[in-house]
MOPAC internal coordinates of N, CA, C and O (Angstrom, degrees):
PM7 1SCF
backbone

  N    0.0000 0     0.00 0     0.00 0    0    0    0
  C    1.4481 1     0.00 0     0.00 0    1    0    0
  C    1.5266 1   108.84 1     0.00 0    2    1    0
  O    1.2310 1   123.76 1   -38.49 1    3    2    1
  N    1.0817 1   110.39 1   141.51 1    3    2    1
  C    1.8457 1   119.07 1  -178.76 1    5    3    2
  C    1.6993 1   117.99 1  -120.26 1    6    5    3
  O    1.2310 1   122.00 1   -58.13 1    7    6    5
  N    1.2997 1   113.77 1   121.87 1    7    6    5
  C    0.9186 1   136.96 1  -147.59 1    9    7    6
  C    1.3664 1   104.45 1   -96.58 1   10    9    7
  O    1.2310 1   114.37 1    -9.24 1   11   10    9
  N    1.5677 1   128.27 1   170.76 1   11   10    9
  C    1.2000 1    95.81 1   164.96 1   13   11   10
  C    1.7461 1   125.25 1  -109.12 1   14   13   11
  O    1.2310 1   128.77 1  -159.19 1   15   14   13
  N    1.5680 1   100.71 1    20.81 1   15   14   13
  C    1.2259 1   113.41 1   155.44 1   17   15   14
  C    1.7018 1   120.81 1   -58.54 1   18   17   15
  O    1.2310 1   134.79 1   145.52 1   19   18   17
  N    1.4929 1    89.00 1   -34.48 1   19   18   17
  C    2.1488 1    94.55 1  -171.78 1   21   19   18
  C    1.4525 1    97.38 1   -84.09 1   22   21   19
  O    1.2310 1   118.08 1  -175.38 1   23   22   21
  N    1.2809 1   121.27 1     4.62 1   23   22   21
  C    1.6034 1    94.22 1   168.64 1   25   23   22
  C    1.6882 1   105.13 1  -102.85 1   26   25   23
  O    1.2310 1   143.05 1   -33.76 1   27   26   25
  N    2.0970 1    72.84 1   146.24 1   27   26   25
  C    1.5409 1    94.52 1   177.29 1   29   27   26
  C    1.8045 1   110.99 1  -108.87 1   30   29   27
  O    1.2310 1   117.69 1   -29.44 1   31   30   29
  N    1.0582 1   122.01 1   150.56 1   31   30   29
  C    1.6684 1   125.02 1   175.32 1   33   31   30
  C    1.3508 1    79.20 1  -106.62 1   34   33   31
  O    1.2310 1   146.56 1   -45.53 1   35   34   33
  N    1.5388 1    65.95 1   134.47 1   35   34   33
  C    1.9449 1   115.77 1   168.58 1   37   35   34
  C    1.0893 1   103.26 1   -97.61 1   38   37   35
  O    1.2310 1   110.45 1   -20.54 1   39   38   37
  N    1.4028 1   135.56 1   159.46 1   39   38   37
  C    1.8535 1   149.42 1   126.40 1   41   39   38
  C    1.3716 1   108.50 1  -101.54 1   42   41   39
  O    1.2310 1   110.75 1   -78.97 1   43   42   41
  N    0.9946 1   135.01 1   101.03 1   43   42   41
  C    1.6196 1   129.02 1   144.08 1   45   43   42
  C    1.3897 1   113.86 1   -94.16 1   46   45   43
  O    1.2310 1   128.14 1   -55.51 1   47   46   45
  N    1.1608 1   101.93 1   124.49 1   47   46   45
  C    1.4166 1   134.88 1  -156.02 1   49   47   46
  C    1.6977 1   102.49 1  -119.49 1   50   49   47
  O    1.2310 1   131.82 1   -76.15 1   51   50   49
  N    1.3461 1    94.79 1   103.85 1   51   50   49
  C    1.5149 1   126.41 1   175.86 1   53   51   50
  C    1.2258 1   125.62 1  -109.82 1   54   53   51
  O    1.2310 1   117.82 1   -98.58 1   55   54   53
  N    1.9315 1   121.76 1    81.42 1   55   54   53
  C    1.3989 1   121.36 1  -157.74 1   57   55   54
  C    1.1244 1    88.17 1  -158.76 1   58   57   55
  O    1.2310 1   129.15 1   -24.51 1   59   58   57
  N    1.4795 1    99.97 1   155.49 1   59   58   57
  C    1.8399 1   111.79 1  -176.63 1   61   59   58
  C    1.3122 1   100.74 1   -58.95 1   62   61   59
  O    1.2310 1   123.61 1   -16.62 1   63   62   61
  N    1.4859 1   110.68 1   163.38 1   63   62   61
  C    1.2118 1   129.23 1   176.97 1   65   63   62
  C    1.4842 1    92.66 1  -110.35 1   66   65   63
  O    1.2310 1   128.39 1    -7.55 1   67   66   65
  N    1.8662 1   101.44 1   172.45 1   67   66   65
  C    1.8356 1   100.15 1  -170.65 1   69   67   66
  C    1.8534 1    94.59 1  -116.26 1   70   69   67
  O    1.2310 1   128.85 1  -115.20 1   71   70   69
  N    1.1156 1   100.55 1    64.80 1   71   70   69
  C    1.4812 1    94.88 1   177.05 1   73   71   70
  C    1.7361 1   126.97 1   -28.58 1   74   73   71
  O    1.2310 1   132.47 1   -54.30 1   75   74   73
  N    1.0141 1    93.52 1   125.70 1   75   74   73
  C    2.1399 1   120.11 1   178.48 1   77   75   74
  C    1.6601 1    95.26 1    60.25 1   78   77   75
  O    1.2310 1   120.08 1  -158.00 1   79   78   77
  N    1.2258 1   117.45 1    22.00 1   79   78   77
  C    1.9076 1   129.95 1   137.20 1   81   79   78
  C    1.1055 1   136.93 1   -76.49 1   82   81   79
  O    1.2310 1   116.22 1  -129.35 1   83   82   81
  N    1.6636 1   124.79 1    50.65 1   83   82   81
  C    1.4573 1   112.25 1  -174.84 1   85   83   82
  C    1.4727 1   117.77 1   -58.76 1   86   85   83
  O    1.2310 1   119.93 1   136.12 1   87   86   85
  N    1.0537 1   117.75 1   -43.88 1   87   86   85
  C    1.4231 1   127.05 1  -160.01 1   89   87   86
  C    1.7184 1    83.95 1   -62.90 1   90   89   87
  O    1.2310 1   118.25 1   109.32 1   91   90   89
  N    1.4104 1   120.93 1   -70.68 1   91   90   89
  C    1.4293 1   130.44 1   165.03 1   93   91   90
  C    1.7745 1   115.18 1   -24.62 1   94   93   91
  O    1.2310 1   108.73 1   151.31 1   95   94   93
  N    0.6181 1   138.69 1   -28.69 1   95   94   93
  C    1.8759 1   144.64 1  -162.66 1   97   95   94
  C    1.7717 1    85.80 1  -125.27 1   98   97   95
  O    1.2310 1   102.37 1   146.60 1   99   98   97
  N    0.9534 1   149.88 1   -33.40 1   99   98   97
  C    1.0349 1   138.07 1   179.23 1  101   99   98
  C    1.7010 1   114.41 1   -58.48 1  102  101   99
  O    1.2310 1   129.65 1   127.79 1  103  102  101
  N    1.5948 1    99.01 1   -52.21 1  103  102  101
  C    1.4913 1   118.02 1  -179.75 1  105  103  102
  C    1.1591 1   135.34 1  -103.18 1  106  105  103
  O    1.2310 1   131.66 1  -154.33 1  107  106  105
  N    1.6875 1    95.09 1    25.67 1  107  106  105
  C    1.1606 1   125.18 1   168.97 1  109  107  106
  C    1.4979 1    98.98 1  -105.51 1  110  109  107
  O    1.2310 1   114.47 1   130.08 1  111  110  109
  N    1.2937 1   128.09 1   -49.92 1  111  110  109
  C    1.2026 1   133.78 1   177.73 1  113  111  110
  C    1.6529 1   108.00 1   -46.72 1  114  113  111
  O    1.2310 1   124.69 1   117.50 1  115  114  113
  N    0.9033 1   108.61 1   -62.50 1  115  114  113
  C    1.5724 1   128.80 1  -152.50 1  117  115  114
  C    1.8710 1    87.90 1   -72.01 1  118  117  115
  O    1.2310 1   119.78 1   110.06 1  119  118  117
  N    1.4376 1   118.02 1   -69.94 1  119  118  117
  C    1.7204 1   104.50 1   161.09 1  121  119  118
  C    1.4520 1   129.62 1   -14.24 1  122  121  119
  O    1.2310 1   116.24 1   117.29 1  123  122  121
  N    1.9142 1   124.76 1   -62.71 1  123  122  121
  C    1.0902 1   140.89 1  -167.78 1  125  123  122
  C    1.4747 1    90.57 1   -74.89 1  126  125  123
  O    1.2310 1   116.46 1   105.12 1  127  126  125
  N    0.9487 1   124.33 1   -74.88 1  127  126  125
  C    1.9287 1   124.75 1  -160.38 1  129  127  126
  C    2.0596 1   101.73 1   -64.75 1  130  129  127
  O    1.2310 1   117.44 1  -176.11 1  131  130  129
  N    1.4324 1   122.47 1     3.89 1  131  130  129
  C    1.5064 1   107.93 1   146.48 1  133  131  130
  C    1.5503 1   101.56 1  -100.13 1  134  133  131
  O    1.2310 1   120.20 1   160.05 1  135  134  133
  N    0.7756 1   117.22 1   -19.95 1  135  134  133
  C    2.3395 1   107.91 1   171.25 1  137  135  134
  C    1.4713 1    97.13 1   -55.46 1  138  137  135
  O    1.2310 1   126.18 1   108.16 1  139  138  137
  N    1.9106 1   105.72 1   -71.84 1  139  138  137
  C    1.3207 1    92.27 1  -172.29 1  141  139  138
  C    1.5627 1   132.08 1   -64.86 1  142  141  139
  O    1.2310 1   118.62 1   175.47 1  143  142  141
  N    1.2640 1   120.24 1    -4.53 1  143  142  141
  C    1.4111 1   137.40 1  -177.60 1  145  143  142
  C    1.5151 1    99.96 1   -58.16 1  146  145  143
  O    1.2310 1   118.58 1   120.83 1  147  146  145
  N    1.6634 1   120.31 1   -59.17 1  147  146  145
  C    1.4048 1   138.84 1  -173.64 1  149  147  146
  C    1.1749 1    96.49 1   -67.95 1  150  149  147
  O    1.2310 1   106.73 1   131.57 1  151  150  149
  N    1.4755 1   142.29 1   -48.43 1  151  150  149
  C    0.9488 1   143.56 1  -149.87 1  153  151  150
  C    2.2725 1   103.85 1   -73.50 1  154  153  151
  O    1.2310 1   130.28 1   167.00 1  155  154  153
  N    1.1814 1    97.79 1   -13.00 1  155  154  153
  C    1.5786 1   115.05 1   165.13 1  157  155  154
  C    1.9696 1    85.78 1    94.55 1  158  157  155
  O    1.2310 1   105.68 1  -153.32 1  159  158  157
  N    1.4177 1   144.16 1    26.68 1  159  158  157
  C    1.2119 1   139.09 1   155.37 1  161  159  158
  C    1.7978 1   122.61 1   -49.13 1  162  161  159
  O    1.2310 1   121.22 1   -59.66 1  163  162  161
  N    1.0621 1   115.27 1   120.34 1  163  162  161
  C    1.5091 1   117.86 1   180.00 1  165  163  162
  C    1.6833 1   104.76 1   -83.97 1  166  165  163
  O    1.2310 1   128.96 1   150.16 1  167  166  165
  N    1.1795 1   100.33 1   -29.84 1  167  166  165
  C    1.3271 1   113.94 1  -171.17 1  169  167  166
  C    1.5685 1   118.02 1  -140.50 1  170  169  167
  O    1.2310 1   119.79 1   -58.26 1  171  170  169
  N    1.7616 1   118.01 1   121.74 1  171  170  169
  C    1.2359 1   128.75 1   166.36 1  173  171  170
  C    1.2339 1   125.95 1  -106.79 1  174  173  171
  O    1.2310 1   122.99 1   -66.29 1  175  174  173
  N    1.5475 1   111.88 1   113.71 1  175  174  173
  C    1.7243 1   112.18 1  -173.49 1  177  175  174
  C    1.8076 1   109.48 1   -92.42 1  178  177  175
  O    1.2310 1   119.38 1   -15.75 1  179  178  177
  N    0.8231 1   118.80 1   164.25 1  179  178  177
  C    1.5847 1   126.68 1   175.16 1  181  179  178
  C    1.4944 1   126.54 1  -144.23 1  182  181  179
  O    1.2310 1   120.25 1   -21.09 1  183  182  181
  N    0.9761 1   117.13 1   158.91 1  183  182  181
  C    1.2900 1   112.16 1  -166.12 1  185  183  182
  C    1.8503 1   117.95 1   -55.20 1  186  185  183
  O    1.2310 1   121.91 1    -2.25 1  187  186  185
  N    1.1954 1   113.95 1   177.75 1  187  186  185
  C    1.6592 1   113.68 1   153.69 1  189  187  186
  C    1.6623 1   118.81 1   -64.00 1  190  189  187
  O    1.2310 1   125.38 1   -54.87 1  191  190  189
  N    1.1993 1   107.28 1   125.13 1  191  190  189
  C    1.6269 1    78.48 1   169.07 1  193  191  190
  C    1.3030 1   117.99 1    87.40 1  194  193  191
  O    1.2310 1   110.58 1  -168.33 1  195  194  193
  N    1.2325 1   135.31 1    11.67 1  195  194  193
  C    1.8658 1   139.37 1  -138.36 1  197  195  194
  C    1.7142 1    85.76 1   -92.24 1  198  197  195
  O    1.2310 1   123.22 1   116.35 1  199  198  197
  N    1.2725 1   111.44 1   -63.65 1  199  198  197
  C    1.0424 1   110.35 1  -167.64 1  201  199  198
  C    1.5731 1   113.52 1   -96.77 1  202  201  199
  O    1.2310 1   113.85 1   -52.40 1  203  202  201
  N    1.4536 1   129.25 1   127.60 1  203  202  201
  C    1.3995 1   123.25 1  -155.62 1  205  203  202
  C    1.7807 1   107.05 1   100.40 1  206  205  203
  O    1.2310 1   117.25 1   128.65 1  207  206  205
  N    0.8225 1   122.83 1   -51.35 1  207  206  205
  C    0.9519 1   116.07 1  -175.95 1  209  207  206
  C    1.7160 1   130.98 1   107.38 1  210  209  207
  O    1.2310 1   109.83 1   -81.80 1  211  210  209
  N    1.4181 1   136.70 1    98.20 1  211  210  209
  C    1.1824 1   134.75 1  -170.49 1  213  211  210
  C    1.7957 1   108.70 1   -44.39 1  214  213  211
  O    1.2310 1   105.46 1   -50.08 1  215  214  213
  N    1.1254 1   144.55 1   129.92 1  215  214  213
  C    1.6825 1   129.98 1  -168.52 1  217  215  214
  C    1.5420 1    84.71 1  -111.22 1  218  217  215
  O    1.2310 1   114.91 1  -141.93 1  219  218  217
  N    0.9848 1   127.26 1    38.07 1  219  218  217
  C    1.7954 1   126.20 1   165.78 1  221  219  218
  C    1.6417 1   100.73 1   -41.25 1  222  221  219
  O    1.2310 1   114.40 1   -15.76 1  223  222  221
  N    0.9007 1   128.21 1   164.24 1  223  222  221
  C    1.9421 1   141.39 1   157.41 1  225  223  222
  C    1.4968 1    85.79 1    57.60 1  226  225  223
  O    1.2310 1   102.57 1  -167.77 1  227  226  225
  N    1.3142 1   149.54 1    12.23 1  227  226  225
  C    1.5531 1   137.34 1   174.40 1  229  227  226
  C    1.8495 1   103.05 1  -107.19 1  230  229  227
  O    1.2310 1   130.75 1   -50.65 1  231  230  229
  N    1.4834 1    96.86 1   129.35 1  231  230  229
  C    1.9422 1   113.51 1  -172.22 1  233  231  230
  C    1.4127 1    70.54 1   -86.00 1  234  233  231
  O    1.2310 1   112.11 1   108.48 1  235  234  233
  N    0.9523 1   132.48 1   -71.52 1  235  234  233
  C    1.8093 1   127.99 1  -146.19 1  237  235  234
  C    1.8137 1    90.59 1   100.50 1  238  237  235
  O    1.2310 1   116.68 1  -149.65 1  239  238  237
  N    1.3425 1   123.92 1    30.35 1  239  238  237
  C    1.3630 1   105.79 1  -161.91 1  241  239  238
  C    1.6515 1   144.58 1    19.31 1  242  241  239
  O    1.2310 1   140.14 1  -120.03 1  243  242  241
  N    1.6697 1    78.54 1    59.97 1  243  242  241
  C    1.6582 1   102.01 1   179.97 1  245  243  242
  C    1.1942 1   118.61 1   -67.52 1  246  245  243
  O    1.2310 1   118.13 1    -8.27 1  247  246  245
  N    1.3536 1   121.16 1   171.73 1  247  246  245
  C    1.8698 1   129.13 1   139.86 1  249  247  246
  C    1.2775 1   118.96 1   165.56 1  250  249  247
  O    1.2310 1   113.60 1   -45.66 1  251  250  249
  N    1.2637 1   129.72 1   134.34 1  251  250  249
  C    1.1258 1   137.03 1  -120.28 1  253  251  250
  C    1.8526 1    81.79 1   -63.24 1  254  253  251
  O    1.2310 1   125.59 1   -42.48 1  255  254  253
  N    1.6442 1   106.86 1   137.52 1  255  254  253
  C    1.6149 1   114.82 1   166.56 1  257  255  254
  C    1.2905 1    94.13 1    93.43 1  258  257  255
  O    1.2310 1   105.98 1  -173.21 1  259  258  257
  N    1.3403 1   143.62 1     6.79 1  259  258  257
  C    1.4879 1   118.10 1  -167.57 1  261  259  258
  C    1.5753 1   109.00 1   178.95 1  262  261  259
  O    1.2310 1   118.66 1   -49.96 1  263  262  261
  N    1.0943 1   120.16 1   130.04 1  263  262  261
  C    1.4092 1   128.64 1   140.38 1  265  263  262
  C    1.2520 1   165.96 1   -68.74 1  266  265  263
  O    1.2310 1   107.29 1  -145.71 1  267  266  265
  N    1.0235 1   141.30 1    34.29 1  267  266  265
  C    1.8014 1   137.40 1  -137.89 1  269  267  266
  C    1.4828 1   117.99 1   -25.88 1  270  269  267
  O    1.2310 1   122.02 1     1.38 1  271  270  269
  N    1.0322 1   113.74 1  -178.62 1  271  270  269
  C    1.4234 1   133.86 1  -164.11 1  273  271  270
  C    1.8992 1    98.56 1   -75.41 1  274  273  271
  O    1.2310 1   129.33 1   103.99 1  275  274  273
  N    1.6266 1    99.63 1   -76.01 1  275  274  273
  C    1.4323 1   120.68 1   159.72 1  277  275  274
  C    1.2755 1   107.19 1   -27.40 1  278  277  275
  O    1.2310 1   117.94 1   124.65 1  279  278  277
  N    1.5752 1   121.53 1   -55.35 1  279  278  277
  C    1.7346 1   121.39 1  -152.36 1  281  279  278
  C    1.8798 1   105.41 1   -79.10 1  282  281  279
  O    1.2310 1   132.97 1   154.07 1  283  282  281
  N    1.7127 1    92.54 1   -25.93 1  283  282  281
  C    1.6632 1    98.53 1   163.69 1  285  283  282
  C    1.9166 1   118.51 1   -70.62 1  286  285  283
  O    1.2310 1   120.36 1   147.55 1  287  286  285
  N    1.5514 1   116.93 1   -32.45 1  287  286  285
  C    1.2060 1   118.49 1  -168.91 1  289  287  286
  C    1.5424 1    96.97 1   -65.07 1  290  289  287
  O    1.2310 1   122.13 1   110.74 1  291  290  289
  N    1.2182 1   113.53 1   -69.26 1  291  290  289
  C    1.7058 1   115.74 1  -176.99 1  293  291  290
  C    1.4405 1   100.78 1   -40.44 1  294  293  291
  O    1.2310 1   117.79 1   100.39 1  295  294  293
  N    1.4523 1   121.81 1   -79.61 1  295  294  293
  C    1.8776 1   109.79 1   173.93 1  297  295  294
  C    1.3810 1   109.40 1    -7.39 1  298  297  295
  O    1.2310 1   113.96 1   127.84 1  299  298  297
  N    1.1638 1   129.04 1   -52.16 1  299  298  297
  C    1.4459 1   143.95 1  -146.52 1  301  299  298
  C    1.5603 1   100.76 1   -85.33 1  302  301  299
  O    1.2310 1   117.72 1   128.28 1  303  302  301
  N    1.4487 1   121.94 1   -51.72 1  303  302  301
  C    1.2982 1   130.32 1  -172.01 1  305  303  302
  C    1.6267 1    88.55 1   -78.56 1  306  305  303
  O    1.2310 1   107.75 1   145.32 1  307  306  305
  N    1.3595 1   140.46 1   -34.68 1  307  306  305
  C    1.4643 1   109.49 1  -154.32 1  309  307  306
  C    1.5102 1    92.24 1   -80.46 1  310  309  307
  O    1.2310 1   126.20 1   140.18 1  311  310  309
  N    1.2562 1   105.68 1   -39.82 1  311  310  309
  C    2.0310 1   110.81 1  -175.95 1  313  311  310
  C    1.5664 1   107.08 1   -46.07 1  314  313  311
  O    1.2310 1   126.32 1   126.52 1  315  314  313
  N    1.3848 1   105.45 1   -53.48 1  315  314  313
  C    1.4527 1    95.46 1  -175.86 1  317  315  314
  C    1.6531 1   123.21 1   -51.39 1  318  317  315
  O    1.2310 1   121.24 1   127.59 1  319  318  317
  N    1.3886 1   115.24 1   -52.41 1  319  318  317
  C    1.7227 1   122.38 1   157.88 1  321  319  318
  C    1.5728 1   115.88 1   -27.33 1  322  321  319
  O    1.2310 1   122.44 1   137.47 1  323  322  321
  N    1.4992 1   112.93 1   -42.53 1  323  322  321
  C    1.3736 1   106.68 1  -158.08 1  325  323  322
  C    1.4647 1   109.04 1   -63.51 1  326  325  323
  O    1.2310 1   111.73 1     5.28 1  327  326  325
  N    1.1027 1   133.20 1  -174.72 1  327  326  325
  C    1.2580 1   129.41 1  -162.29 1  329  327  326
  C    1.6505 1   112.47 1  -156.39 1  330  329  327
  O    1.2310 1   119.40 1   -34.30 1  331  330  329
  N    1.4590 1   118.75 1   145.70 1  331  330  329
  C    1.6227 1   109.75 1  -173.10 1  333  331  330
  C    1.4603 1    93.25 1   -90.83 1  334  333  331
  O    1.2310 1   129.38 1   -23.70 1  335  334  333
  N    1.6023 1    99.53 1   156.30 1  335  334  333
  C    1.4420 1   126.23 1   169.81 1  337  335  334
  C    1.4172 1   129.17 1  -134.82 1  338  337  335
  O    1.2310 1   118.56 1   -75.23 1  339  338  337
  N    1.3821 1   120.34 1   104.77 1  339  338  337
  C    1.5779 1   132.79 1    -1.43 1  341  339  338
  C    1.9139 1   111.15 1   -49.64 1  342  341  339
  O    1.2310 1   125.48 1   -32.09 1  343  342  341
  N    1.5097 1   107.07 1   147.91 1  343  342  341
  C    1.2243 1   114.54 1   167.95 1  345  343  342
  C    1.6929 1   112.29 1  -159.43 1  346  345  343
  O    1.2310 1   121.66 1    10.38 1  347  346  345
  N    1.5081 1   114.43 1  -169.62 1  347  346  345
  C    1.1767 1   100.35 1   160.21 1  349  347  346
  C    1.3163 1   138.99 1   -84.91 1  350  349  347
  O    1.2310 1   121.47 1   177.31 1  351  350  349
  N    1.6395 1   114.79 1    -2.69 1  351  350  349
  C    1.4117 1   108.70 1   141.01 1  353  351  350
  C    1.2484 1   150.71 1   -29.87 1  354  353  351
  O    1.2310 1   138.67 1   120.60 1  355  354  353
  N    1.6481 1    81.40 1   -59.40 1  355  354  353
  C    1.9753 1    98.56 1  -173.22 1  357  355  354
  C    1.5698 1   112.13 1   -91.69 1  358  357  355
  O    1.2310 1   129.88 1  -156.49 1  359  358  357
  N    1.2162 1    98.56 1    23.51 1  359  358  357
  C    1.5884 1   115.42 1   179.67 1  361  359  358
  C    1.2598 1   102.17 1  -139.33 1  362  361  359
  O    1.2310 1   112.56 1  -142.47 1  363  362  361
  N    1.3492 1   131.64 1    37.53 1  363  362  361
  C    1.5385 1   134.22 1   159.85 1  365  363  362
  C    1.7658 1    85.77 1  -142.57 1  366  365  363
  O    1.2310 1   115.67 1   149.52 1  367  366  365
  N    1.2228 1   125.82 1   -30.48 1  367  366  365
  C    1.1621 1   103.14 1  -178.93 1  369  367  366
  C    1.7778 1   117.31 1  -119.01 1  370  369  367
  O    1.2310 1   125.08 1  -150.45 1  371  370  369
  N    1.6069 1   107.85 1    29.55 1  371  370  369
  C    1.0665 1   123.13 1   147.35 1  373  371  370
  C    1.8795 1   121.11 1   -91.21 1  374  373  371
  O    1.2310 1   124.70 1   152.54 1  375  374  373
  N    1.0613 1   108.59 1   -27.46 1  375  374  373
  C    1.4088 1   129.61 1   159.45 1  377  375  374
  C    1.5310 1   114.10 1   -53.91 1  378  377  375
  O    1.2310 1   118.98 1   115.18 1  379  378  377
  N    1.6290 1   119.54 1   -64.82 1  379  378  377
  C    0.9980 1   127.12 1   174.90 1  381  379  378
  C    1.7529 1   107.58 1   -45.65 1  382  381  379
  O    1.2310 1   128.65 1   121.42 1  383  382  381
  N    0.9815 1   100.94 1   -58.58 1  383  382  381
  C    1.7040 1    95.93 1   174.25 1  385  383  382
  C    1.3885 1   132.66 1   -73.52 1  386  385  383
  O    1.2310 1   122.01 1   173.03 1  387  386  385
  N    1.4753 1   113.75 1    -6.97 1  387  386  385
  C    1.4382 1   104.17 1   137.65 1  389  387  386
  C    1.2014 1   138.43 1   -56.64 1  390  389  387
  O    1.2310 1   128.75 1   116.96 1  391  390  389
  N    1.1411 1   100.75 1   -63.04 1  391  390  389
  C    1.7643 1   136.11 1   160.40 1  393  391  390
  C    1.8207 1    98.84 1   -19.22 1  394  393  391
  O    1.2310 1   123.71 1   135.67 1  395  394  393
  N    1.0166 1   110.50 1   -44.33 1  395  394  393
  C    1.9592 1   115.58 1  -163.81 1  397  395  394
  C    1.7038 1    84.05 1  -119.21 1  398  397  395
  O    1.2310 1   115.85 1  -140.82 1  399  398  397
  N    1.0813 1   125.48 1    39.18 1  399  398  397
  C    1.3653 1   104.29 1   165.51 1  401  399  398
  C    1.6287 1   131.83 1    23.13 1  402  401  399
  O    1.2310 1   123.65 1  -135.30 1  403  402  401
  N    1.1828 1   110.60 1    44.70 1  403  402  401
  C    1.6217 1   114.10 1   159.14 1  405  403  402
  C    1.5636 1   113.76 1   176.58 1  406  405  403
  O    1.2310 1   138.15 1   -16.04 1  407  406  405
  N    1.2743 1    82.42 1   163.96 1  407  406  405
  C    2.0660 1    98.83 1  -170.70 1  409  407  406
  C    1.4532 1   107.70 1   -48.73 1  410  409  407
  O    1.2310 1   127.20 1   -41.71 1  411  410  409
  N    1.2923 1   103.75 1   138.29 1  411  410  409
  C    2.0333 1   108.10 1   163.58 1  413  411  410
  C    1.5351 1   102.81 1  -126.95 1  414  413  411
  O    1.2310 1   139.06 1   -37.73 1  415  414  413
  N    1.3700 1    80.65 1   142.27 1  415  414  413
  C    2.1357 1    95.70 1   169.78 1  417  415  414
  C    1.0786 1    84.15 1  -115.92 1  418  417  415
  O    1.2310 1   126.94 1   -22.47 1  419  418  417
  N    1.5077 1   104.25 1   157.53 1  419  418  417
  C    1.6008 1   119.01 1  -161.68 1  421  419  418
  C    1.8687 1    88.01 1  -158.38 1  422  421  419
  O    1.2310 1   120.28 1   -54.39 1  423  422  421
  N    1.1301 1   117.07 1   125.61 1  423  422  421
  C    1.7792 1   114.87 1   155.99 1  425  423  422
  C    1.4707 1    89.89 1   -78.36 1  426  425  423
  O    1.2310 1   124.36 1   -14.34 1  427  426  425
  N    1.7669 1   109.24 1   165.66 1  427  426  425
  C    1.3334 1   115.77 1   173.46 1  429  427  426
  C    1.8984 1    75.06 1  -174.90 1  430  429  427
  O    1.2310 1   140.39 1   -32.29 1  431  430  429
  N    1.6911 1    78.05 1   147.71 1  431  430  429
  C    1.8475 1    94.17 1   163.32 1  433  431  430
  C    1.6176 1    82.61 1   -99.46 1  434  433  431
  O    1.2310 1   136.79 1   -55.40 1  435  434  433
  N    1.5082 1    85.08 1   124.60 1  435  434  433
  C    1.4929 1   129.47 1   148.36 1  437  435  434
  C    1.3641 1   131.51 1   -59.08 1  438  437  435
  O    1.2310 1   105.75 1   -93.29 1  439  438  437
  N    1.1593 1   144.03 1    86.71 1  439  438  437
  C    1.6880 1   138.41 1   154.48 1  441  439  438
  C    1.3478 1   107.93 1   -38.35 1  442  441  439
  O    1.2310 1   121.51 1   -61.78 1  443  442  441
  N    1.5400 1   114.72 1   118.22 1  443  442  441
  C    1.5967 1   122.85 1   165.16 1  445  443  442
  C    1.5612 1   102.57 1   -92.72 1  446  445  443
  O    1.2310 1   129.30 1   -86.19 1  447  446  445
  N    1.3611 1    99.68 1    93.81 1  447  446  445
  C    1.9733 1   112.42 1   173.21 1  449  447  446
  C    1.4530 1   100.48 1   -35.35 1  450  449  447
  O    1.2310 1   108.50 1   124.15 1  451  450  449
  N    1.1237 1   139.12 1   -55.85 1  451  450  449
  C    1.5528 1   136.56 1  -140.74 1  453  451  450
  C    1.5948 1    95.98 1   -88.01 1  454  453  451
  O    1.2310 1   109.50 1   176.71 1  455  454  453
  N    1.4898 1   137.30 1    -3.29 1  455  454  453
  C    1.1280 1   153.87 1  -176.58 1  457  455  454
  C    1.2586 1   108.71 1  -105.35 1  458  457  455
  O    1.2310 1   106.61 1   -84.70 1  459  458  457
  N    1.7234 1   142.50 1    95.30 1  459  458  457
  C    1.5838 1   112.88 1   159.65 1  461  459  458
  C    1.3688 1   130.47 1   -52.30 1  462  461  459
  O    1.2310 1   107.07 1   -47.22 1  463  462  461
  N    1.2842 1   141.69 1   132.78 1  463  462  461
  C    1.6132 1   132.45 1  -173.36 1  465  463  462
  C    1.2472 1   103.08 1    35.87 1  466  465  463
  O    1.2310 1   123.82 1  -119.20 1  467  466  465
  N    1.5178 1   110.28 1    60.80 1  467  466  465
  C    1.3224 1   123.35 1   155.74 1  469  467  466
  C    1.5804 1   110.88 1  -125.38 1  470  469  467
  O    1.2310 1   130.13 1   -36.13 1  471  470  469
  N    1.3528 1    98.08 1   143.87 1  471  470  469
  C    2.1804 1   103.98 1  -178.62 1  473  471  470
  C    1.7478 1    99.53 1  -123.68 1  474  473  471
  O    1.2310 1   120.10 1   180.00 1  475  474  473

């Protein structure tokens, strides 16, 4: 039986992301999760990908054997967005969720350290 002590408020938070804007999607994040903080949320979900940017509809100017020049620049812009984990991201917006009293899931492209310009 569920009480209404066992309920928890959710936010799922369904809003553009600022593609190859970390600094931008960061403080966008950290903005939305003090709304939902007030808003009495225990928990803030976020998209896939929120921060970094989803590269949906991007070839990277692929094809099988080859890359373009262009298809390397975008490579280049999504890597730069990506972000380490732990970093100082997830330590301004682990803060932020103290700050608002409750948990956030966050997608983020990830930097794999052991990879150069690898995500």
């Amino acid at each position: 039986m569920v009480s209404a002590s066992d309920t928890v408020k959710v936010a799922v938070i369904q809003c553009a992301p600022l593609p190859f804007d970390r600094e931008g999607s960061v403080e966008k994040v950290i903005e939305l999760t003090k709304a939902v903080g007030v808003s009495g949320a225990k928990l803030a979900l976020f998209p896939e990908a929120y921060v970094g940017g989803y590269p949906w509809g991007l070839a990277f100017g692929t094809a099988i054997g080859g890359r373009s020049p262009a298809g390397r620049r975008t490579w280049e812009r999504c890597w730069s967005t990506a972000i380490d984990v732990p970093g100082p991201e997830t330590d301004r917006l682990g803060e932020a969720a103290r700050e608002a009293g409750l948990y956030l899931a966050v997608g983020v492209v990830e930097r794999d350290s052991s990879y150069s310009r690898g995500t």
